[in-house]
C-alpha positions in Angstrom: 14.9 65.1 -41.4 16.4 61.9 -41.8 13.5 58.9 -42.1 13.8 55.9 -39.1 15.1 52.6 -40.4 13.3 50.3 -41.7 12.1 46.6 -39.6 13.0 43.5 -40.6 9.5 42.9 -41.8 10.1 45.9 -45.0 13.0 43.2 -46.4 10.6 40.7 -47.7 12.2 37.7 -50.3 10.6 39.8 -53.5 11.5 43.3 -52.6 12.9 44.3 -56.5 15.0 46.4 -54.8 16.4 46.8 -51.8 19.9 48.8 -51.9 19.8 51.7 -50.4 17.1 50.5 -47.5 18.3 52.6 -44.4 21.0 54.0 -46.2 19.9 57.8 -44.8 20.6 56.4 -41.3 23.6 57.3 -39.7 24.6 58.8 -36.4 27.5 61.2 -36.1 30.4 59.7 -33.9 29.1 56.4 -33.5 30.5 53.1 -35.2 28.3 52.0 -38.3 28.4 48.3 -36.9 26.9 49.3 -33.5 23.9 51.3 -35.3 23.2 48.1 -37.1 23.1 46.4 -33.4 20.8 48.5 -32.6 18.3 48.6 -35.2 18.1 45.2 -35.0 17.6 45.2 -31.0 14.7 47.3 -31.5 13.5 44.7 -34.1 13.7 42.1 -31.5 12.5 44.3 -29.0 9.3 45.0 -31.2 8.6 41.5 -32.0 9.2 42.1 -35.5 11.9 39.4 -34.9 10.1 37.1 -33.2 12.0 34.5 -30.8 13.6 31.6 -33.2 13.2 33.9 -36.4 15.6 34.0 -38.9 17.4 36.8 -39.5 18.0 38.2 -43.0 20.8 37.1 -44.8 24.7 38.9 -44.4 23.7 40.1 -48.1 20.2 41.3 -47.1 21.3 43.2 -44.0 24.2 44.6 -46.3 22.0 46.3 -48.6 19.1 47.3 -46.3 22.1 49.2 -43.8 23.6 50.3 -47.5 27.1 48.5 -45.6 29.4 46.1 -46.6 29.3 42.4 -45.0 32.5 43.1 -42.6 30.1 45.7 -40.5 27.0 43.3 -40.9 29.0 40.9 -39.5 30.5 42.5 -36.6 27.0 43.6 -35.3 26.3 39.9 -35.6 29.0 39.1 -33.9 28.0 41.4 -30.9 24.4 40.3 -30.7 25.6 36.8 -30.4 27.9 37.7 -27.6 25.4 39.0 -26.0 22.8 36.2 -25.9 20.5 38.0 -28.4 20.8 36.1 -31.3 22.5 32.8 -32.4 24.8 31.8 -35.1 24.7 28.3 -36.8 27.2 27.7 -39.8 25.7 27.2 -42.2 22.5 27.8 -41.9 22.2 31.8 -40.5 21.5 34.0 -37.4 18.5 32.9 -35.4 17.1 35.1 -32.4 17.6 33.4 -29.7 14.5 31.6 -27.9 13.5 32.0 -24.2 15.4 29.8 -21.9 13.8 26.6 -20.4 14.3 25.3 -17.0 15.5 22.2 -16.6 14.6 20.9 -12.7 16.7 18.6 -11.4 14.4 16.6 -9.3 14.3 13.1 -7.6 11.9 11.9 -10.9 13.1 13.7 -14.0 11.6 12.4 -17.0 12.5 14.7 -20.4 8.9 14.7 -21.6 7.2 15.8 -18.7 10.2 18.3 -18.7 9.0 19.8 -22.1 5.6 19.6 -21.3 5.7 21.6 -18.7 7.1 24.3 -21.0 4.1 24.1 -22.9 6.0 22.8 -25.8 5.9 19.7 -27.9 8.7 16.9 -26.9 10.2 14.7 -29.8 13.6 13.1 -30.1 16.0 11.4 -33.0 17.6 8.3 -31.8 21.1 8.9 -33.2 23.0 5.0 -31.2 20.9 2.2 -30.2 23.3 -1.0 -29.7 24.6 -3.3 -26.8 28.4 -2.8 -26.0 31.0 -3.6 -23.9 31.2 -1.0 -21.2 34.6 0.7 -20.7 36.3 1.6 -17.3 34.2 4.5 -17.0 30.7 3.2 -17.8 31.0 -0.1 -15.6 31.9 2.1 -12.7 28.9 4.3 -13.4 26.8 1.9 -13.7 28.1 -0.6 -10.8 29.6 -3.4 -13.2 33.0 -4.9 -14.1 34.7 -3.7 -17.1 33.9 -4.9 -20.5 29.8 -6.0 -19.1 27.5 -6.0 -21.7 25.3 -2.8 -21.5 22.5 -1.4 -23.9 23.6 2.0 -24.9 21.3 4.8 -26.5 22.4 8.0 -28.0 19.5 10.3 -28.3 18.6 14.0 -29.7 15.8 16.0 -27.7 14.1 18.6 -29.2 11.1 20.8 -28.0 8.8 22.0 -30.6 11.8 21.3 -32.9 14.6 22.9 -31.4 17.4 20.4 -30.0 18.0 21.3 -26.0 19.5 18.0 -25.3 22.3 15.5 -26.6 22.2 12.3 -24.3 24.0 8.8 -23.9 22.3 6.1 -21.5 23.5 3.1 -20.7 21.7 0.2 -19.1 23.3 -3.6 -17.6 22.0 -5.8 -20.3 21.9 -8.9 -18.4 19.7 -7.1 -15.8 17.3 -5.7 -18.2 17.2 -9.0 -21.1 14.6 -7.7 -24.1 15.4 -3.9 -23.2 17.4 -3.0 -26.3 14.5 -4.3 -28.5 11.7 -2.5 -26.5 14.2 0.8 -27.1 14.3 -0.7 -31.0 10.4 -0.4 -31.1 10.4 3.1 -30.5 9.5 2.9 -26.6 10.6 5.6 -24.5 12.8 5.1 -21.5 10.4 4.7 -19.1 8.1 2.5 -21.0 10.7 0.2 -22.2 12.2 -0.5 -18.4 8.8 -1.1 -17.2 8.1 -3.5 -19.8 11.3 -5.4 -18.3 9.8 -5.2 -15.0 11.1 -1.9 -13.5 8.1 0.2 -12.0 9.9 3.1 -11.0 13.1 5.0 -10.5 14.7 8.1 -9.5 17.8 10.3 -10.0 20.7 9.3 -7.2 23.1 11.9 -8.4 23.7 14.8 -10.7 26.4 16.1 -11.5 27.1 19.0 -13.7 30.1 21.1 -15.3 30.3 23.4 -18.6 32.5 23.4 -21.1 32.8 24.4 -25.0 31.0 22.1 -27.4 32.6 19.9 -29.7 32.1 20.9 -33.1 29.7 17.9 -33.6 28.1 19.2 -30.3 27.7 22.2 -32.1 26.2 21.4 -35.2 24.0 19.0 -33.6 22.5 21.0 -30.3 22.5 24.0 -33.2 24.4 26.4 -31.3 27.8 28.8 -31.5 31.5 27.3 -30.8 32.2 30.0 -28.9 29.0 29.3 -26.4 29.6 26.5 -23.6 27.1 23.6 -23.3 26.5 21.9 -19.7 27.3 18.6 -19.7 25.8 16.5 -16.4 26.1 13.0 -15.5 23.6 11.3 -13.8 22.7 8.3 -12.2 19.7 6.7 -11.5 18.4 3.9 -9.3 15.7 1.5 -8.1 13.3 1.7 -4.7 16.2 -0.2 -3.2 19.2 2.2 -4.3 20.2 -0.4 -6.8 21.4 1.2 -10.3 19.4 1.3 -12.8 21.0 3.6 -15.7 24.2 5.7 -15.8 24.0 8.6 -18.5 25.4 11.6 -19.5 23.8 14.8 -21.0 24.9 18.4 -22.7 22.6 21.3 -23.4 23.0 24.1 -25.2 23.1 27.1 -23.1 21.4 29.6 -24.9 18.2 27.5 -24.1 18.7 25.6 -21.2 19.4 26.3 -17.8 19.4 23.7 -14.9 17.9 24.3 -11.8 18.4 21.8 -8.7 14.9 21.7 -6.4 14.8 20.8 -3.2 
């Protein structure tokens, strides 16, 4: 009688040995690549893989399936497709995490956001400088081309894992001292209400998908061949004046956005 396969869990990093793991699997008629899928499925499934787990490595799998690295890959390849697992160069197969909501709402703040996930929020400020904002950032924001706007670039992450790239951008002679509140390490919120803003809310949103960039990529930690949402918002005071124009991607194996009413 031919023995089940072994979980993820029997390949641990001092196993002296482990050619020949699951070698005495095989199913009559059915590709060796889709077995593998399968196996590791059922490791998901079980929790022996738990969400954002790495996978073992192509060389790993190779020997515990007693395959070469073609087949590993191609189950790979499948479990990506279908939203199981995901594949960053260069660093491995991850499975993939459950997917947050992100609410559009009048007052969407990216903390609260992650908070409400029951996850820790943290960010890496990747652009902080003023500029002179193009044709496309002067109409966003309500200003003639080539005003002078604070501009942040910024990496979300929830416990850890990126789920957003943003750019903001700001008129600098309506907000004078902002980009050294943002320098200080003052969130968004905090820094406008230091230059007098109370309060503000989201105007419009709008959103599209596309393929990431491979600096999107290797950034938000996702596949190439997986789109990322991209929105553009803006934002404005009590009295409908603008307050920020921005931009936003997120990966879609972990985000979703969902408009309330």
């Amino acid at each position: 009688m031919t023995a089940p396969p072994s979980r993820a869990s029997d390949l641990a990093p001092n196993d002296p040995d482990p050619a020949g793991l699951d070698a005495g699997f095989r199913e009559p008629g059915v590709a060796l690549w889709r077995q593998i899928t399968r196996v590791i499925e059922a490791d998901i499934t079980s929790g022996e893989l738990p969400p954002g787990g790495r996978l073992p490595t192509e060389a790993r799998l190779s020997a515990r399936f007693a395959v070469n690295r073609h087949t590993v890959r191609r189950a790979l390849e499948e479990l990506s497709r279908s939203g199981l697992i995901r594949i960053e160069q260069g660093r491995g197969s991850f499975v993939a995490e459950d997917v947050l909501d992100y609410a559009v709402a009048p007052r969407t703040r990216f903390s609260e956001w992650i908070r409400a996930h029951n996850k820790e929020p943290s960010g890496t400020v990747l652009n902080l400088r003023e500029i002179a904002a193009d044709t496309h950032v002067a109409t966003g924001l309500g200003l003639r081309a080539g005003a002078r706007a604070v501009f942040l670039e910024r990496l979300g992450l929830a416990d850890g894992r990126p789920v957003n790239l943003t750019q903001h951008w700001f008129s600098a002679a309506r907000f004078p001292g902002l980009l050294d509140r943002l320098r200080e390490g003052d969130g968004i919120s905090a820094a406008l209400a230091a230059c007098g803003l109370e309060d503000y809310r989201r105007q419009v949103t709008r959103v599209s998908a596309r393929l990431p960039s491979p600096e999107e990529a290797a950034l938000l930690r996702m596949p190439r061949n997986r789109p990322v949402l991209t929105t553009e918002v803006v934002n404005v005071d009590k009295g409908g004046a603008i307050v920020e124009f921005g931009t936003g991607r997120y990966p879609t194996p972990r985000v979703q956005i969902v408009f309330e009413p």
